[in-house]
C-alpha positions in Angstrom: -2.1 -15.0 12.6 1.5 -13.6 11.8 3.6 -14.6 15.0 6.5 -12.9 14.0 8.9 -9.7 15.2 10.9 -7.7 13.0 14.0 -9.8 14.2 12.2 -13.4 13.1 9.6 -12.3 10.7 7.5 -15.0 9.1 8.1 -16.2 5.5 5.7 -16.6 2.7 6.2 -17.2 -0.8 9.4 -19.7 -0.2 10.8 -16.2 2.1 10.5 -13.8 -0.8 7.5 -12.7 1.4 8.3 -11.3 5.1 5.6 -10.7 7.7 5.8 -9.4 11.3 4.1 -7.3 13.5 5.6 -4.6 16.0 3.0 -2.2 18.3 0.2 -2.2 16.4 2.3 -1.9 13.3 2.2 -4.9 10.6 5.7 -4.9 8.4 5.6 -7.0 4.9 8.6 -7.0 3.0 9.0 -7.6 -0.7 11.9 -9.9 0.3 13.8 -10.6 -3.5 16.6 -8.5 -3.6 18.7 -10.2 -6.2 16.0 -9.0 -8.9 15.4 -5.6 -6.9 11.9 -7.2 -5.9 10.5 -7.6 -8.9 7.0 -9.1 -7.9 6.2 -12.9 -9.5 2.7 -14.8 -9.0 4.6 -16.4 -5.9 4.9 -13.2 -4.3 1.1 -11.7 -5.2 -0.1 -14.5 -3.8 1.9 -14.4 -0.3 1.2 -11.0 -0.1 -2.4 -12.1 0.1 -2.3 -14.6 2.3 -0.4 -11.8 5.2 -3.1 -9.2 4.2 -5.7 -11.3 4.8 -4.2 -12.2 8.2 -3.5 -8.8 9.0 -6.9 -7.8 8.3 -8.3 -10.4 10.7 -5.7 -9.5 13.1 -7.2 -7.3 16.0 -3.7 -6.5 17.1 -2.7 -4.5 13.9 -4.1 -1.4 13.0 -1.4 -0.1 10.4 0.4 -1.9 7.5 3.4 -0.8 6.3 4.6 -2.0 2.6 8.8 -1.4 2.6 11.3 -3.4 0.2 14.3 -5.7 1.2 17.9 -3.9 0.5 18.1 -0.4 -0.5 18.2 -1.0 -4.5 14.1 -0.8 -4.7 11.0 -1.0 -3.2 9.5 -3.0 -6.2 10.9 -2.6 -9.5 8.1 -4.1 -11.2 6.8 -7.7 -12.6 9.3 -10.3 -12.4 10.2 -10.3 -16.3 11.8 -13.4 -16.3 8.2 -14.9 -15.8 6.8 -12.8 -18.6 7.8 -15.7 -21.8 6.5 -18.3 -19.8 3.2 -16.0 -18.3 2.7 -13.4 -20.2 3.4 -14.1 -23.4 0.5 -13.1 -24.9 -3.1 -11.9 -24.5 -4.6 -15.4 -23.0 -1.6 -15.9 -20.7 -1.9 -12.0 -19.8 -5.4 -13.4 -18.3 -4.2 -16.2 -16.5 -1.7 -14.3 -14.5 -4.2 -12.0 -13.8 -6.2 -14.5 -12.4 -3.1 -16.0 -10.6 -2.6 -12.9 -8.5 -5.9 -11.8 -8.3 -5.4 -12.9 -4.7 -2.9 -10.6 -3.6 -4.3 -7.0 -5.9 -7.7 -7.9 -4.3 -6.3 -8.3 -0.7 -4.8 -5.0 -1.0 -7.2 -3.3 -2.9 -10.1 -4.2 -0.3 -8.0 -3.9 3.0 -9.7 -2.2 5.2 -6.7 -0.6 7.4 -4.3 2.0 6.4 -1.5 0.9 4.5 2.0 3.3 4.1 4.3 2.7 1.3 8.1 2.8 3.1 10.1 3.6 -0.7 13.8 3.7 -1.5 15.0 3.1 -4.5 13.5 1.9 -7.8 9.4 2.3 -7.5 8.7 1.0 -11.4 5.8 -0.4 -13.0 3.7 -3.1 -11.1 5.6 -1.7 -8.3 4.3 2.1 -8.4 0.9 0.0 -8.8 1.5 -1.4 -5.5 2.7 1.8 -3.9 -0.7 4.0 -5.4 -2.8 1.5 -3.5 -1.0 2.5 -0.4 -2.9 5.4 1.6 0.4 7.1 2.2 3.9 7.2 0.6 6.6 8.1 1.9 9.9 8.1 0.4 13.7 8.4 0.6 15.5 11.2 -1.4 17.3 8.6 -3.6 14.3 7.1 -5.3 12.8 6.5 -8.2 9.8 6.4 -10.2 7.9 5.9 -13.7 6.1 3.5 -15.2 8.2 1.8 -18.3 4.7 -0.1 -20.2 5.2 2.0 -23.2 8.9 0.6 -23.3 8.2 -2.7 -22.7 4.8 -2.7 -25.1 2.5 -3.3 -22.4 -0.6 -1.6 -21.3 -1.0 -0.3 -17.7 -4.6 -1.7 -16.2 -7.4 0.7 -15.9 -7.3 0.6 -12.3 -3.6 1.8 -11.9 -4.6 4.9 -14.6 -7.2 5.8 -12.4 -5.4 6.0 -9.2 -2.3 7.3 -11.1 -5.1 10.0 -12.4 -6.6 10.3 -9.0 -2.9 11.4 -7.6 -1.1 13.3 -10.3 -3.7 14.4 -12.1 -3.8 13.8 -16.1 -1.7 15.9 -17.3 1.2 14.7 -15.4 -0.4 11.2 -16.0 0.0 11.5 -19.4 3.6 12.6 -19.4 4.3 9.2 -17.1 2.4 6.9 -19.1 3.8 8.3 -22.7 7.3 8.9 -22.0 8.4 5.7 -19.7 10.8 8.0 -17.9 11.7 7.9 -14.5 11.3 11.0 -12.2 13.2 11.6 -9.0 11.6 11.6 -5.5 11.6 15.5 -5.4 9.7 15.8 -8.4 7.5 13.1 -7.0 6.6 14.5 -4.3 6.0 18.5 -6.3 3.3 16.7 -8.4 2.0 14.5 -5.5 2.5 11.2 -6.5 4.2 10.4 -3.0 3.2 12.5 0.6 6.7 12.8 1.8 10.3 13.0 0.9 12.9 12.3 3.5 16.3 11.5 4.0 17.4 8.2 3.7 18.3 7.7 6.9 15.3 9.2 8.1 12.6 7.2 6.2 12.8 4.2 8.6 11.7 6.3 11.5 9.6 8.6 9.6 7.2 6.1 8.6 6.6 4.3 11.9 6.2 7.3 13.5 3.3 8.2 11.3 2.0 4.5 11.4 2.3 4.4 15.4 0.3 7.9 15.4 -2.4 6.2 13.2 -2.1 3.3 14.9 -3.0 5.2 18.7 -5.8 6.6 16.2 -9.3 5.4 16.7 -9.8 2.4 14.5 -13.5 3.0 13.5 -12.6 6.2 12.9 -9.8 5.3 10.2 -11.9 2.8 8.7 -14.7 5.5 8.4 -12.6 8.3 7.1 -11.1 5.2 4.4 -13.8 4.5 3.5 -15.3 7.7 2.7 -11.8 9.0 0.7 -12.4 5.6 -1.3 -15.9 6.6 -2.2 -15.5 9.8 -2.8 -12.6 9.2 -5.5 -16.0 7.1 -7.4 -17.6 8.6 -10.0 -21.4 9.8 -8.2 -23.2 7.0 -9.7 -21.0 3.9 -8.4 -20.5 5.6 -4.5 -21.8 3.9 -1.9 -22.9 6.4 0.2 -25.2 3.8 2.8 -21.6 2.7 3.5 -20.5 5.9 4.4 -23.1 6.3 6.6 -23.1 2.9 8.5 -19.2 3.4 8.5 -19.6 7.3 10.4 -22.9 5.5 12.2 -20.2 2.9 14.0 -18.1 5.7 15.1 -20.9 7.1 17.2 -22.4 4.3 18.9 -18.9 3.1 19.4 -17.6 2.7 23.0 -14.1 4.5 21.6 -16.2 7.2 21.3 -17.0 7.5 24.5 -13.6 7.1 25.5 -12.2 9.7 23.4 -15.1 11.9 24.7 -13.8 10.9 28.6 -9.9 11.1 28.3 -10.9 14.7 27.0 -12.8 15.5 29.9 -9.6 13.8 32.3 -7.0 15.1 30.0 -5.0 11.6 29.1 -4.7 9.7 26.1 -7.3 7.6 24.9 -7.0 4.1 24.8 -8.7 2.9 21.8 -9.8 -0.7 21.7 -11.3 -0.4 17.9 -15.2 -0.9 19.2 
């Protein structure tokens, strides 16, 4: 388990990976900000390893994705690896295999996940940020998705939750163009929930985590699950999932908790069974 605070967070990834945890809340930081966090295979597969302890971690209930600096969240892959990684087709494959680790972590985590974003949000990173549940960002960012410009294709999965956001005809304009759109416009087309100032994002996003985190955890998982499901096409959903996820909720002793601090008018105290 991550047995870190925000003042002395743990590092993976030779420190180009930070972890720590902070009421509920887990923090990761893309911690490389002489390249503006550009993500290399080090990184993917640090960030693994802390989502896979977060998710075993009873004591968080939120993770929050944020960038070190204020230059970028993640500017994309780590270029500087692409000659020696992604040269061509077959090594295209390999470091896909090599940070399989780290997309599968965070494609299968099972607790919310906010995207803290100021600055550059480009490419791989944007990929990273669409897997988030939320996004919340400062006024002085930036996003787009440069494949066309570097003569790269943008994986299926990303389309589809770029799709699944924007919509395709704003997809399209993205994907074709390469160009970079302001926070403002992200937000108008819904590719991020919120726009703040950027000395407001900080506190913006723990709040919401720390309101999610108070939340009901089978709850979360169960309305997660069900978004997740119902972004499917009809014939791959899951829906026996669904219902053992909304089953849980009912038979769970949070449940009668929330029922009873009703009744007394106080807070619930959620213990996540």
């Amino acid at each position: 388990m991550v047995a870190a605070t925000r003042e002395q967070p743990a590092r993976y990834a030779g420190g180009k990976m930070l972890a720590a945890v902070d009421n509920g809340v887990g923090l990761i930081t893309f911690n490389q900000p002489e390249k503006r966090n550009a993500m290399s295979v080090e990184m993917w597969e640090g960030l693994g390893q802390i989502l896979e302890e977060f998710r075993d971690d009873p004591a968080v209930r939120v993770a929050v994705l944020t960038g070190a600096g204020d230059k970028a969240f993640v500017s994309g892959a780590d270029i500087s690896q692409f000659e020696s990684r992604r040269a061509n087709a077959d090594a295209q494959r390999e470091y896909d295999r090599m940070t399989t680790r780290g997309r599968d972590q965070l494609s299968a985590f099972p607790k919310p996940v906010i995207a803290q974003i100021r600055g550059f949000c480009l490419g791989g990173g944007l990929g990273i940020a669409m897997q988030a549940d939320l996004r919340v960002a400062s006024a002085d960012s930036q996003f787009g998705i440069p494949a066309a410009r570097l003569g790269i294709a943008y994986t299926p999965d990303a389309v589809r939750r770029l799709i699944s956001l924007v919509g395709p005809a704003h997809a399209r304009m993205i994907l074709y163009t390469g160009s970079r759109i302001d926070a403002a416009e992200a937000q108008r087309i819904g590719l991020i929930n919120k726009m703040v100032a950027v000395e407001e994002l900080a506190d913006s996003v723990m709040s919401i985590a720390h309101t999610i985190a108070n939340n009901a955890p089978l709850s979360i998982l169960a309305s997660k699950i069900t978004v997740d499901q119902m972004l499917r096409d009809p014939a791959e959903r899951d829906l026996e999932r669904v219902q053992r996820a909304a089953a849980a909720c009912f038979d769970s002793a949070d449940y009668r908790e929330g029922r009873t601090a009703f009744m007394e008018k106080r807070a619930p105290r959620f213990q996540g069974r």
